[in-house]
C-alpha positions in Angstrom: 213.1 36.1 284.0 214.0 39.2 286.1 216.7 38.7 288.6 216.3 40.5 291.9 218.9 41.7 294.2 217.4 42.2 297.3 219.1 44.4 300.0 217.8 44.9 303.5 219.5 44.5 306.9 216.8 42.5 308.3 217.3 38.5 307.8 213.1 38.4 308.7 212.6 40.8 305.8 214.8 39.3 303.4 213.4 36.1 303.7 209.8 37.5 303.4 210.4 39.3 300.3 212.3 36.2 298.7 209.2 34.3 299.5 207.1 37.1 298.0 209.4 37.6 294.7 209.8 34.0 294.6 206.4 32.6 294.3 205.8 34.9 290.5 207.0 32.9 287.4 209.1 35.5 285.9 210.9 36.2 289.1 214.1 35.1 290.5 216.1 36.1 293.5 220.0 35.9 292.5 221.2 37.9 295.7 221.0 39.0 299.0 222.8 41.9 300.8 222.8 42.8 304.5 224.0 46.5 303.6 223.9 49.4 301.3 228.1 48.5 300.5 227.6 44.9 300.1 225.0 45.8 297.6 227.6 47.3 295.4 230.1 45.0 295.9 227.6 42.7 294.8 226.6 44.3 291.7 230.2 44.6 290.5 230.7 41.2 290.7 227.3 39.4 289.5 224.4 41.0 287.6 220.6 41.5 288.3 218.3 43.6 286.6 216.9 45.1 289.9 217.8 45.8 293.1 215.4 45.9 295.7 216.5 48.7 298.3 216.1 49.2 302.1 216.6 53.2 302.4 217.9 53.0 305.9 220.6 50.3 306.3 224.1 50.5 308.6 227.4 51.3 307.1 226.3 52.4 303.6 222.4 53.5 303.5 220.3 52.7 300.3 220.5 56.2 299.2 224.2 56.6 298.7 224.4 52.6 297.8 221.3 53.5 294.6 223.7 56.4 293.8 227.2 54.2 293.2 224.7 51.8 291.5 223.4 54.5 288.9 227.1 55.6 288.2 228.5 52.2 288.0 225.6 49.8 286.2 223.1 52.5 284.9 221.7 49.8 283.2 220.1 48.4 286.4 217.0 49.5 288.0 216.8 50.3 291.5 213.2 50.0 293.6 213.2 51.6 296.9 212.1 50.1 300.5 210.6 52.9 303.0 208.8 53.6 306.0 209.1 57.5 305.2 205.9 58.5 302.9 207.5 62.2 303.1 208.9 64.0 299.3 212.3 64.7 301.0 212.8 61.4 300.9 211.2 60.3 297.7 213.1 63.5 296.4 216.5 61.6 297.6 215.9 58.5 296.4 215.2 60.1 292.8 218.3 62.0 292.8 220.4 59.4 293.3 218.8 57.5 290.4 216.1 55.0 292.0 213.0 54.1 289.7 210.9 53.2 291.8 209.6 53.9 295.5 207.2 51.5 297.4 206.4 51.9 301.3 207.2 48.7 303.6 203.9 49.0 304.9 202.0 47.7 301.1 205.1 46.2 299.8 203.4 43.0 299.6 200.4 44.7 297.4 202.5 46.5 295.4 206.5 45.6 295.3 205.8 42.8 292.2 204.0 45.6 290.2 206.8 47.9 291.3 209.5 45.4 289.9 207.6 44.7 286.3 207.2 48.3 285.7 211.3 49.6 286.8 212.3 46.1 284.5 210.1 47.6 281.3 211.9 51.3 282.0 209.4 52.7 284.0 209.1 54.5 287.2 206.6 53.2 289.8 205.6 54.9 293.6 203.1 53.3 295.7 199.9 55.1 295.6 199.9 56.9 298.9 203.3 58.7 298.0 201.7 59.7 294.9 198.6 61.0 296.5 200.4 62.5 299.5 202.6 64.5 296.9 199.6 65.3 294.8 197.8 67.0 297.9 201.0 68.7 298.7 201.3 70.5 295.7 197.6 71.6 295.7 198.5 72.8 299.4 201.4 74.7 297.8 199.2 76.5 295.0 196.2 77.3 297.0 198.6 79.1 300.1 200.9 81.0 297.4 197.8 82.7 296.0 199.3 82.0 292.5 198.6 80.4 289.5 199.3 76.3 288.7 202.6 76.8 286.1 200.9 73.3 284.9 199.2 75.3 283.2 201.7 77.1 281.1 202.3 73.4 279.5 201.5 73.0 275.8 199.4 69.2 275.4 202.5 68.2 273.5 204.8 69.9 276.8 202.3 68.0 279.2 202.8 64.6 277.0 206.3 65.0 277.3 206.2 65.4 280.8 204.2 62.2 281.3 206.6 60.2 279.2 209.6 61.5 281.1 207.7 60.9 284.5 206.9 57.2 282.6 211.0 56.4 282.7 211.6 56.9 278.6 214.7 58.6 277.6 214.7 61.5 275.1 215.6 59.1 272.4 212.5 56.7 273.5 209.9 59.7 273.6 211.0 60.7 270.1 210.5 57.4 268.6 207.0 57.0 270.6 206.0 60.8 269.4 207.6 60.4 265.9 209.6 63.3 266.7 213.0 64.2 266.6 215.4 63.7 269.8 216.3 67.8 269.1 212.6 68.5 268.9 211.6 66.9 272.3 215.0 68.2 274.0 213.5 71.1 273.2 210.6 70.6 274.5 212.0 69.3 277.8 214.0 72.8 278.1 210.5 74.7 277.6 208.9 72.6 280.2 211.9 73.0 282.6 211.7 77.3 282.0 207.7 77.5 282.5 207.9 74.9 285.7 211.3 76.7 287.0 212.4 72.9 287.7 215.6 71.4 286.3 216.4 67.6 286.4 214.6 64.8 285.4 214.0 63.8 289.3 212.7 67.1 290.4 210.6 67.1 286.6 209.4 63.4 287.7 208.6 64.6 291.3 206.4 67.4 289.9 204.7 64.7 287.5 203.8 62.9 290.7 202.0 65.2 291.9 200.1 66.0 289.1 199.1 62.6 288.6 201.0 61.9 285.8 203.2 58.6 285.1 202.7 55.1 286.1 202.4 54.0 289.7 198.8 55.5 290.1 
């Protein structure tokens, strides 16, 4: 059973998405939060496996709440609730440690699939982020005149990649490559020098937009 959190300062759109969590059969919501704060306050005195995370909410927004949730209880996974479709924000919620980004506007479609995948240690971003983000970066290339650094990647580099855009840990990729947790760390710095990008959000933002990951 996955226990939900579910934070949003609307009492229509709580009760929606406790109607929508609640009707799968491995599926429970434990909790309910009017604010990013009363999230965390929450958290630190109950458990749930996910949270389920209005961006903009009064007092303490979901951004900054997902960020005390990622320091605090790393070993919860946080899904995102937005309007904005835009990377800045996608690029936020990475940073401070969401798994998973789904727009209000399919959250129906896709929230449950969003949940399942963030509870297995994956990452998940509704579709049209993914696409949006992918057509940005070929927007990027084709104005700059240069060259894709995607393809400076080694298959093994571009595996890795996928795998850390997938949610696994260095320790997980190793054990799924039959490699040792040195040898894919240094794989990861390799990747991170050709691509000019370090940390894993800005890595898992690039592997979004080359169609890499789950969430497609």
């Amino acid at each position: 059973m996955i226990r939900v959190l579910v934070a949003d300062d609307h009492a229509i759109m709580r009760s929606g998405l406790r109607l929508l969590l609640e009707r799968e059969p491995d599926m429970q919501v434990v909790g309910e939060a009017t604010d990013g704060r009363q999230a965390v306050d929450w958290v630190d005195r109950f458990t749930a496996d996910i949270a389920v995370m209005d961006v903009g909410m009064p007092g303490l927004n979901g951004v900054e709440a997902t960020a005390q949730l990622a320091r605090k209880h790393p070993e919860m996974g946080v899904v995102m609730l937005s309007m904005h479709s835009d990377e800045t924000y996608v690029l936020r919620c990475l940073r401070a440690g969401a798994r998973g980004y789904v727009l209000k506007e399919s959250a129906e479609q896709e929230l449950i699939a969003a949940i399942r995948a963030v509870a297995a240690g994956q990452s998940f971003f509704s579709p049209k982020v993914r696409r949006l983000l992918e057509q940005e970066d070929i927007e990027r290339v084709r104005h700059s005149g240069g060259a894709d650094r995607f393809d400076l990647l080694s298959g093994r580099e571009r595996e890795i990649l996928q795998l850390v855009a997938e949610g696994l840990a260095n320790k997980e990729i190793a054990t799924r490559l039959y490699l040792s947790v040195y040898t894919v760390e240094t794989h990861r710095k390799n990747i991170a020098g050709k691509l000019k990008i370090h940390g894993t959000p800005d890595l898992i933002l690039y592997a979004i937009r080359k169609g890499l990951g789950s969430g497609r």
